[in-house]
PyMOL Python script that loads the backbone (N, CA, C, O; Angstrom):
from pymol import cmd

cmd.read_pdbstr("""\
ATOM      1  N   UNK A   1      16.509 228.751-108.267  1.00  0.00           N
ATOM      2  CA  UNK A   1      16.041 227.585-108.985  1.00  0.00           C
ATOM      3  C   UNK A   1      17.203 226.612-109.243  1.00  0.00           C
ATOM      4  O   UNK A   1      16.966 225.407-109.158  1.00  0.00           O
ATOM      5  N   UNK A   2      18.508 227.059-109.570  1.00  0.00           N
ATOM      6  CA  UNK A   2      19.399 226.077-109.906  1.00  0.00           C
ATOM      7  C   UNK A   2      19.728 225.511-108.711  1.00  0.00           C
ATOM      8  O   UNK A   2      19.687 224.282-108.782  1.00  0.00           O
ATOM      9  N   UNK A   3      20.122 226.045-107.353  1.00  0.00           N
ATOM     10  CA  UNK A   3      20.352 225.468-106.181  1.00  0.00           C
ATOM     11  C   UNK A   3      19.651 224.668-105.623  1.00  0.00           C
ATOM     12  O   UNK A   3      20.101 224.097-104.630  1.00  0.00           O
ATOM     13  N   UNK A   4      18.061 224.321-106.188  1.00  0.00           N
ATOM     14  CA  UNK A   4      16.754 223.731-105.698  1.00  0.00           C
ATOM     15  C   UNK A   4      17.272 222.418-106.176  1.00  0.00           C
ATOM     16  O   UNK A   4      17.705 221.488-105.495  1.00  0.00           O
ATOM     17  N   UNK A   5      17.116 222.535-107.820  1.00  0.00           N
ATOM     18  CA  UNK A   5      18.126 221.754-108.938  1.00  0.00           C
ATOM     19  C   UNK A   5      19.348 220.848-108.268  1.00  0.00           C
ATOM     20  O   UNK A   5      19.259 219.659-107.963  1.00  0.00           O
ATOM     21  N   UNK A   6      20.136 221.428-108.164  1.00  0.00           N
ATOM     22  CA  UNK A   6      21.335 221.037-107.144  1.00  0.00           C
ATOM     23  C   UNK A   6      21.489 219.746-106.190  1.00  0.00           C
ATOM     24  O   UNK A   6      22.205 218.750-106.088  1.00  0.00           O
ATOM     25  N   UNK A   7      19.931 220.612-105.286  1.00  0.00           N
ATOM     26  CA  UNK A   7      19.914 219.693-104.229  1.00  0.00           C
ATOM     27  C   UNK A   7      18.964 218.675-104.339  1.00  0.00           C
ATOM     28  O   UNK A   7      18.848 217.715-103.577  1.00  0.00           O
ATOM     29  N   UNK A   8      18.388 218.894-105.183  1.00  0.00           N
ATOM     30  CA  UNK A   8      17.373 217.827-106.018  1.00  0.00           C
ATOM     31  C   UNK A   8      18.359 216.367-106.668  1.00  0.00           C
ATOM     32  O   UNK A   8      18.116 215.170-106.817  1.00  0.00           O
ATOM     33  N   UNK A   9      19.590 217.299-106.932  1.00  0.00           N
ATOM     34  CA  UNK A   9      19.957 215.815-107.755  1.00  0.00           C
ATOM     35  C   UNK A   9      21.169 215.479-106.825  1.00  0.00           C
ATOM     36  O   UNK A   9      21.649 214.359-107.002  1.00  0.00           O
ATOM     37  N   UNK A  10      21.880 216.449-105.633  1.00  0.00           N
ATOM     38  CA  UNK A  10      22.470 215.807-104.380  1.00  0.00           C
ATOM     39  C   UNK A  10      21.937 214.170-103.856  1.00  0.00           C
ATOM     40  O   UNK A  10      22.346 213.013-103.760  1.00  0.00           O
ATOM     41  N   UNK A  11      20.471 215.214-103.558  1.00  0.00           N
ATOM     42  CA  UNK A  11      19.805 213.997-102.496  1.00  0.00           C
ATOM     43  C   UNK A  11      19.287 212.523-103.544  1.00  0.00           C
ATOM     44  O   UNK A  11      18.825 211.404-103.317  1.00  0.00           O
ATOM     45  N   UNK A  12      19.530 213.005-104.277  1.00  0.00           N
ATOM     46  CA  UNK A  12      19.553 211.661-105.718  1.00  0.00           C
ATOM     47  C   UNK A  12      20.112 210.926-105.774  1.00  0.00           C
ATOM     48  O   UNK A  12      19.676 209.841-106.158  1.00  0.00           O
ATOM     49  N   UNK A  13      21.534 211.127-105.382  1.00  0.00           N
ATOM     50  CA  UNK A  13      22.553 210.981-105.517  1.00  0.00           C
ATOM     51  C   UNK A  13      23.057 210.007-104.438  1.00  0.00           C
ATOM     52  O   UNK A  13      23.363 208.829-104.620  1.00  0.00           O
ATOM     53  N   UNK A  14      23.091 210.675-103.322  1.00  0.00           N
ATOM     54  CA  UNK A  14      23.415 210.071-101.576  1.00  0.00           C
ATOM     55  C   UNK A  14      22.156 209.125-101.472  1.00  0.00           C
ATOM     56  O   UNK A  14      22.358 208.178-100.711  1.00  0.00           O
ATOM     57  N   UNK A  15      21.069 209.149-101.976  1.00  0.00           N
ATOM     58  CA  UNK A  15      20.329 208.550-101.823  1.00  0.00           C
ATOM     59  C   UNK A  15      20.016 207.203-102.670  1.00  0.00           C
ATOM     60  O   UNK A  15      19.124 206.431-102.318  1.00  0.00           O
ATOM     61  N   UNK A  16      20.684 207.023-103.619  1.00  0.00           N
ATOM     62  CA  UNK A  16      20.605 206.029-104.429  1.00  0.00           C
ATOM     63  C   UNK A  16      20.667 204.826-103.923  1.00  0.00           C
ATOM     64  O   UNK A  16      19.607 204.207-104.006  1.00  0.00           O
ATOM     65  N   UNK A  17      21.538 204.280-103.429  1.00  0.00           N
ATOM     66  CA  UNK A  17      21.665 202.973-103.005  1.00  0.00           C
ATOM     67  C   UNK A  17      19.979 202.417-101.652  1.00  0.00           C
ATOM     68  O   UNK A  17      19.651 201.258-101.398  1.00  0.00           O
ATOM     69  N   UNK A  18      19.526 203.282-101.279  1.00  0.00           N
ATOM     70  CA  UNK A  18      18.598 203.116-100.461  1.00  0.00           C
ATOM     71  C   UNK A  18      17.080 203.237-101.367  1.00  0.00           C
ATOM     72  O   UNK A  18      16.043 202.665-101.032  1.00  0.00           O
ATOM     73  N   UNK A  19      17.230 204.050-102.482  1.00  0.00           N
ATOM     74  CA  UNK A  19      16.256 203.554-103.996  1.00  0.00           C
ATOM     75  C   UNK A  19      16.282 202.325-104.670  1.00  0.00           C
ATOM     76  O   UNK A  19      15.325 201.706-105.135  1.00  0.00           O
ATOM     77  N   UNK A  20      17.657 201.986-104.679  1.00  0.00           N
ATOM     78  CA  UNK A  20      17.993 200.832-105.918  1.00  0.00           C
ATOM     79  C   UNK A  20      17.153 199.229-104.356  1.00  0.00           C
ATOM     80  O   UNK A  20      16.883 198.118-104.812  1.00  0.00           O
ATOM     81  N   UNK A  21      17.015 199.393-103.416  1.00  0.00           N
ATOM     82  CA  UNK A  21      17.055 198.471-102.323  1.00  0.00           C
ATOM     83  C   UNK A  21      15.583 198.585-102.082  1.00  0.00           C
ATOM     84  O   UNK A  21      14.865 197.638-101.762  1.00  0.00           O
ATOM     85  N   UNK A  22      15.135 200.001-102.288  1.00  0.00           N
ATOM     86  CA  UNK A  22      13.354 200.151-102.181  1.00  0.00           C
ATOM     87  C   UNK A  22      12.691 199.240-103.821  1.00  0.00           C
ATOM     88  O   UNK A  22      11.777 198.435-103.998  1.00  0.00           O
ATOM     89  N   UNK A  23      13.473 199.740-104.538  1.00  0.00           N
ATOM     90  CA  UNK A  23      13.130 198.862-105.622  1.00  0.00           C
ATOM     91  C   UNK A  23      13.517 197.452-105.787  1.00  0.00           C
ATOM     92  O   UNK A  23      12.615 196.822-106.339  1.00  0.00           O
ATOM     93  N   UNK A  24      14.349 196.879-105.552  1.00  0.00           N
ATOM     94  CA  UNK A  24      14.387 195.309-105.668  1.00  0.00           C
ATOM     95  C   UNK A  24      12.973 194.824-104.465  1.00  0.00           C
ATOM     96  O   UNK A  24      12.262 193.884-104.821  1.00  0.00           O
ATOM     97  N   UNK A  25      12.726 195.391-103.356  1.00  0.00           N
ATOM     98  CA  UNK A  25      11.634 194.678-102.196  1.00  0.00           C
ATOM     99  C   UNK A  25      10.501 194.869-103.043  1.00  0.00           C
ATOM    100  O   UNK A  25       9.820 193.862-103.235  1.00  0.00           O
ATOM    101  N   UNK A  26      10.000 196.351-103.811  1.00  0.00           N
ATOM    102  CA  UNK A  26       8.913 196.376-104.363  1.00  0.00           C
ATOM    103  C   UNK A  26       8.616 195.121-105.843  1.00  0.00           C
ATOM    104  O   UNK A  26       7.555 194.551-106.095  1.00  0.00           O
ATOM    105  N   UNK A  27       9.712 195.020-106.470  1.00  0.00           N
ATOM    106  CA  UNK A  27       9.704 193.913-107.224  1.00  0.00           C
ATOM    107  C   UNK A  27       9.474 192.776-106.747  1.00  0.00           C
ATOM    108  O   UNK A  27       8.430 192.240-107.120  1.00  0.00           O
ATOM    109  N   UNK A  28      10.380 192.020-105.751  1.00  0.00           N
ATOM    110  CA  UNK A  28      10.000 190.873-105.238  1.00  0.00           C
ATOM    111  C   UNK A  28       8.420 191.085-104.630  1.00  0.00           C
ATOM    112  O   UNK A  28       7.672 190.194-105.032  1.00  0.00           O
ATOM    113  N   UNK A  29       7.917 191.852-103.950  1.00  0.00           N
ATOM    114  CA  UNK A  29       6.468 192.097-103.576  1.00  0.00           C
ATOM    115  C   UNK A  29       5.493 191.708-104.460  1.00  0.00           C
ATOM    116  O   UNK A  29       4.525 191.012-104.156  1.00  0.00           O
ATOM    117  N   UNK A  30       5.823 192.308-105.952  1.00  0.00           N
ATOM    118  CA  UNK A  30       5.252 192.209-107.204  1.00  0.00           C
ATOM    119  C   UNK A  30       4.760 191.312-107.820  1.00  0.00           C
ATOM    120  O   UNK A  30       3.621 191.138-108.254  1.00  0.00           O
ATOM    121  N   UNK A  31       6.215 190.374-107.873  1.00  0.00           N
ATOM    122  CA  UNK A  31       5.915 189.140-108.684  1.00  0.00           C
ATOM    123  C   UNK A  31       6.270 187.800-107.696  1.00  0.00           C
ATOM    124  O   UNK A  31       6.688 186.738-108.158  1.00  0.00           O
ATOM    125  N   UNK A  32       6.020 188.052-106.225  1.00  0.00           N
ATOM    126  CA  UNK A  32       5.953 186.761-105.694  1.00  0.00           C
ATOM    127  C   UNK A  32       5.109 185.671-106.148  1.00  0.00           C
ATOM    128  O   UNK A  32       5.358 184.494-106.408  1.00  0.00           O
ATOM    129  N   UNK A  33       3.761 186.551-106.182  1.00  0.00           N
ATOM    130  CA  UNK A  33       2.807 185.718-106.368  1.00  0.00           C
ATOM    131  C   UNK A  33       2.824 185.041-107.830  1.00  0.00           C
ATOM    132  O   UNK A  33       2.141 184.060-108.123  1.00  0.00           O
ATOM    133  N   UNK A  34       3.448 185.513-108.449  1.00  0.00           N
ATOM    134  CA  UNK A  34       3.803 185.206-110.041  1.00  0.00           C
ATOM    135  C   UNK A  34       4.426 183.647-110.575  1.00  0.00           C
ATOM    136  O   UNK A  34       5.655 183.565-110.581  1.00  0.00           O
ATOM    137  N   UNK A  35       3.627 182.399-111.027  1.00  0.00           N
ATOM    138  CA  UNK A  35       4.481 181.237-111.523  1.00  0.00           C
ATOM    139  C   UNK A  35       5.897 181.686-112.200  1.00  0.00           C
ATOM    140  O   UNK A  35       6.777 180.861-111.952  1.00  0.00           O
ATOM    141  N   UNK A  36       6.317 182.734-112.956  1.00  0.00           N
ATOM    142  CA  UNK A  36       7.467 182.826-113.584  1.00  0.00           C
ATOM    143  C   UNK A  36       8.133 183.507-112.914  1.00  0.00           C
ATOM    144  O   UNK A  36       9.350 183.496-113.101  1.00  0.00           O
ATOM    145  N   UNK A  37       7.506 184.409-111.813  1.00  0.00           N
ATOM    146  CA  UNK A  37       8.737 185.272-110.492  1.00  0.00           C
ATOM    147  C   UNK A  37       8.959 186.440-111.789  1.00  0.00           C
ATOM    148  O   UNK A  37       8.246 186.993-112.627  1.00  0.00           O
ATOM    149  N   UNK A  38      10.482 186.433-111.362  1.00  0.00           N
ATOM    150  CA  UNK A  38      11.310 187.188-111.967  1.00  0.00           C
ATOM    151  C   UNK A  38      11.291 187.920-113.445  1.00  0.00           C
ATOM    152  O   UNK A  38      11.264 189.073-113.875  1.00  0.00           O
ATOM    153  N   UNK A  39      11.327 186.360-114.056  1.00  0.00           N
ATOM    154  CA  UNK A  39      11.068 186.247-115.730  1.00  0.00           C
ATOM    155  C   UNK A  39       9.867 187.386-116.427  1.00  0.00           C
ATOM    156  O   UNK A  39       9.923 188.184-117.362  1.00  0.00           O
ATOM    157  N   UNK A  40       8.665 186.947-115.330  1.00  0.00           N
ATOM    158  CA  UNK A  40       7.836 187.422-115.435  1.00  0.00           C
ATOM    159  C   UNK A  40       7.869 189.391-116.140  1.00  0.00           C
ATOM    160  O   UNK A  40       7.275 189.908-117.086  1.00  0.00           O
ATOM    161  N   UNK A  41       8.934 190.011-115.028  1.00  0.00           N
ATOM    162  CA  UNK A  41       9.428 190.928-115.123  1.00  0.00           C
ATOM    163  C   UNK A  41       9.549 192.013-116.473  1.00  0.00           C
ATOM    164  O   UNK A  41       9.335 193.186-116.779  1.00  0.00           O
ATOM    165  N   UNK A  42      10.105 190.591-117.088  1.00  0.00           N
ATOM    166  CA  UNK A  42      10.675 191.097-118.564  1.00  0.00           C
ATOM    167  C   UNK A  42       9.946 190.434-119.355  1.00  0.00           C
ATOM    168  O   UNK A  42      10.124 190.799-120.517  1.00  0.00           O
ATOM    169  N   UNK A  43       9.086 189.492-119.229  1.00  0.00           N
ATOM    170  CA  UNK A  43       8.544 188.891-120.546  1.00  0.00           C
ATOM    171  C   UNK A  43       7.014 189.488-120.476  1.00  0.00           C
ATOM    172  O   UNK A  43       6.189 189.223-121.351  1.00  0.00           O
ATOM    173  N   UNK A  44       6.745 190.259-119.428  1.00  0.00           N
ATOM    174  CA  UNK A  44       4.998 191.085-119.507  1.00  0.00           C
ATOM    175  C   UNK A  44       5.604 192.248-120.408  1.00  0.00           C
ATOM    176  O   UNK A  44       4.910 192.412-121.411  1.00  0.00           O
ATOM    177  N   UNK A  45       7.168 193.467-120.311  1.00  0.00           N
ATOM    178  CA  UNK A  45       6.648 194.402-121.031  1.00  0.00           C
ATOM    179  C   UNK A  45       7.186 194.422-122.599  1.00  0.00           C
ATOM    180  O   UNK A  45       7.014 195.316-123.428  1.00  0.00           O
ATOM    181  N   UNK A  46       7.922 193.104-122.760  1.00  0.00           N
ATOM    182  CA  UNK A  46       8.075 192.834-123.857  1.00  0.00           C
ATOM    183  C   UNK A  46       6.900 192.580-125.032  1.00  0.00           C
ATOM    184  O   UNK A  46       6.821 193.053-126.165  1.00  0.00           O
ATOM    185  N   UNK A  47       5.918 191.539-124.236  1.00  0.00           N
ATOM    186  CA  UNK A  47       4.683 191.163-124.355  1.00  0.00           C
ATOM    187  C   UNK A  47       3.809 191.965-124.697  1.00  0.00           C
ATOM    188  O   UNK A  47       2.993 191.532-125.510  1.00  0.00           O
ATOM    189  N   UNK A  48       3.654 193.368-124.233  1.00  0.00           N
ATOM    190  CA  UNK A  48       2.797 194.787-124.778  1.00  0.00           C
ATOM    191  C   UNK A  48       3.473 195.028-125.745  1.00  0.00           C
ATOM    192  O   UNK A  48       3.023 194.787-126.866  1.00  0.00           O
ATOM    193  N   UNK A  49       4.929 195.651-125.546  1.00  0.00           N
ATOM    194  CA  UNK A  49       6.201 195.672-126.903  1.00  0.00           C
ATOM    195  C   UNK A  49       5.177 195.445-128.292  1.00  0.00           C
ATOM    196  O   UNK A  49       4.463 196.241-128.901  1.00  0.00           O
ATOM    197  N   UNK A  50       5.397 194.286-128.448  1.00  0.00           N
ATOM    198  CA  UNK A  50       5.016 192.978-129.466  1.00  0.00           C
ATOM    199  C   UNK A  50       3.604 193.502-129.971  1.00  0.00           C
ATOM    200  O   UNK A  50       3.282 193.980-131.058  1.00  0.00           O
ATOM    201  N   UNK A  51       2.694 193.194-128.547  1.00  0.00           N
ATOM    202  CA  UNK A  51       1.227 193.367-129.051  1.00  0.00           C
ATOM    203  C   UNK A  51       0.805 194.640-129.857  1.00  0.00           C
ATOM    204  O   UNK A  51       0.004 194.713-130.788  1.00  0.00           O
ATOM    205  N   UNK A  52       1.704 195.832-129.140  1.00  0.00           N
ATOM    206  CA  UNK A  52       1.254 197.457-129.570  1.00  0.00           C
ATOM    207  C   UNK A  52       1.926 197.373-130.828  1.00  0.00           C
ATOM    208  O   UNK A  52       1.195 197.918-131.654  1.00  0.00           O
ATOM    209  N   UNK A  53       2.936 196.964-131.350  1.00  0.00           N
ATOM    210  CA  UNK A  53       3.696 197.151-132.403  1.00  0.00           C
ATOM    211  C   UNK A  53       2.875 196.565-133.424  1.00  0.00           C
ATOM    212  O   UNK A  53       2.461 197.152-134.424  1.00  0.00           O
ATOM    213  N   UNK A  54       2.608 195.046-133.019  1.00  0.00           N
ATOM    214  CA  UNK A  54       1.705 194.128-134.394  1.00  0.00           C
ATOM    215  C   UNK A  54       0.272 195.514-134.432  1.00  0.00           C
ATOM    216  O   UNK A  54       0.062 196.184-135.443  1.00  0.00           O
ATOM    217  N   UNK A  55      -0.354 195.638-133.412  1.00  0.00           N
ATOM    218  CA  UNK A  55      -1.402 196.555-133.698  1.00  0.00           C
ATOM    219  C   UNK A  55      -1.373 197.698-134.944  1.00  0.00           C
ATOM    220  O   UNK A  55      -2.001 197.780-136.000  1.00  0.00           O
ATOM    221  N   UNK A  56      -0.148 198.692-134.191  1.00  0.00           N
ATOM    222  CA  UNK A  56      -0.044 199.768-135.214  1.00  0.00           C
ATOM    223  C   UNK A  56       0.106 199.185-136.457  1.00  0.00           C
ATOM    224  O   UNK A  56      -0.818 199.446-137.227  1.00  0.00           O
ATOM    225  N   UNK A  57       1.223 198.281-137.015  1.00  0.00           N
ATOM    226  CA  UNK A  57       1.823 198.245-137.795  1.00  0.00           C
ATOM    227  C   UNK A  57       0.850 197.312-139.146  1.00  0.00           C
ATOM    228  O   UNK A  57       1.207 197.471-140.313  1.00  0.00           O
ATOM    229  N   UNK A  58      -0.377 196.361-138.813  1.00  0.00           N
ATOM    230  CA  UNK A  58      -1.177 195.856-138.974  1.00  0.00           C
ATOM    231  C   UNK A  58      -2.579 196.526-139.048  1.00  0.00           C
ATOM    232  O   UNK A  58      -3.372 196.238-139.944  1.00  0.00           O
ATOM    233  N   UNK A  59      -2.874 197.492-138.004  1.00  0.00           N
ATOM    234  CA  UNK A  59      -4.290 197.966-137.685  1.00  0.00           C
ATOM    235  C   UNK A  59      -4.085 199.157-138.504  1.00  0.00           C
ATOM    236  O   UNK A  59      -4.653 198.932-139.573  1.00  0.00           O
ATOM    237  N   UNK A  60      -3.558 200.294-138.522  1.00  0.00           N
ATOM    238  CA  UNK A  60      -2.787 201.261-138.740  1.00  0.00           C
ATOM    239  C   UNK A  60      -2.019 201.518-140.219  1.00  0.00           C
ATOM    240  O   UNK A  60      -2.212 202.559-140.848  1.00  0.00           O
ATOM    241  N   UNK A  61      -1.327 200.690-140.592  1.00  0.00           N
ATOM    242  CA  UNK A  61      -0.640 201.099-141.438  1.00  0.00           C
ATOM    243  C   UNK A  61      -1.246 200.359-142.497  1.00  0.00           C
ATOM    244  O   UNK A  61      -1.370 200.889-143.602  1.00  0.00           O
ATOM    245  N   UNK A  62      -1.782 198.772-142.208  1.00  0.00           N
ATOM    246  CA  UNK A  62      -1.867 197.717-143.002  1.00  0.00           C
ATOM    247  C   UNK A  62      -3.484 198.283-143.938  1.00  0.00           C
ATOM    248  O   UNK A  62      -4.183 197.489-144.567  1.00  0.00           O
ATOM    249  N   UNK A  63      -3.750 199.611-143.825  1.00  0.00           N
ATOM    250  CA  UNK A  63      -4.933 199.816-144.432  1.00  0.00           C
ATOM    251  C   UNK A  63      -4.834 200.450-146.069  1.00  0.00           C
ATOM    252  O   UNK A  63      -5.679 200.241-146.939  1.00  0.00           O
ATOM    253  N   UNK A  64      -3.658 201.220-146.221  1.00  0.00           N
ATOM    254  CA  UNK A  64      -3.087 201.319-147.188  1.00  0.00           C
ATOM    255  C   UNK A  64      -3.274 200.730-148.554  1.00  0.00           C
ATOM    256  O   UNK A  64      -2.487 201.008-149.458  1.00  0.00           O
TER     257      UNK A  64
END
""", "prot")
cmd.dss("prot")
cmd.show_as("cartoon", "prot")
cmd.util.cbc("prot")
cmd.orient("prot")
């Protein structure tokens, strides 16, 4: 099991730079179609962030 381990996080490893390159194409894929592109990126999961937080903290707590 540890040698499985091992080579699990070898090929992680050697393999990274060809992940970090699968992931920037799948992003651009993502949000081409997107007016804000990029931005978009970071201001959708901020945007849940915000919404789930006002929820709990309002829906949830504010009953008190």
């Amino acid at each position: 099991m540890i040698n499985t381990l091992k080579t699990i996080i070898k090929e992680n490893i050697d393999n990274f730079p060809r992940t970090v390159e699968l992931a920037k194409v799948n992003q651009k894929k993502n949000f081409k179609t997107s007016d804000l592109g990029w931005v978009w990126a970071v201001v959708k999961p901020l945007l849940y962030i915000v919404i789930f937080y006002t929820a709990i903290v309002l829906g949830i707590r504010g009953q008190r």
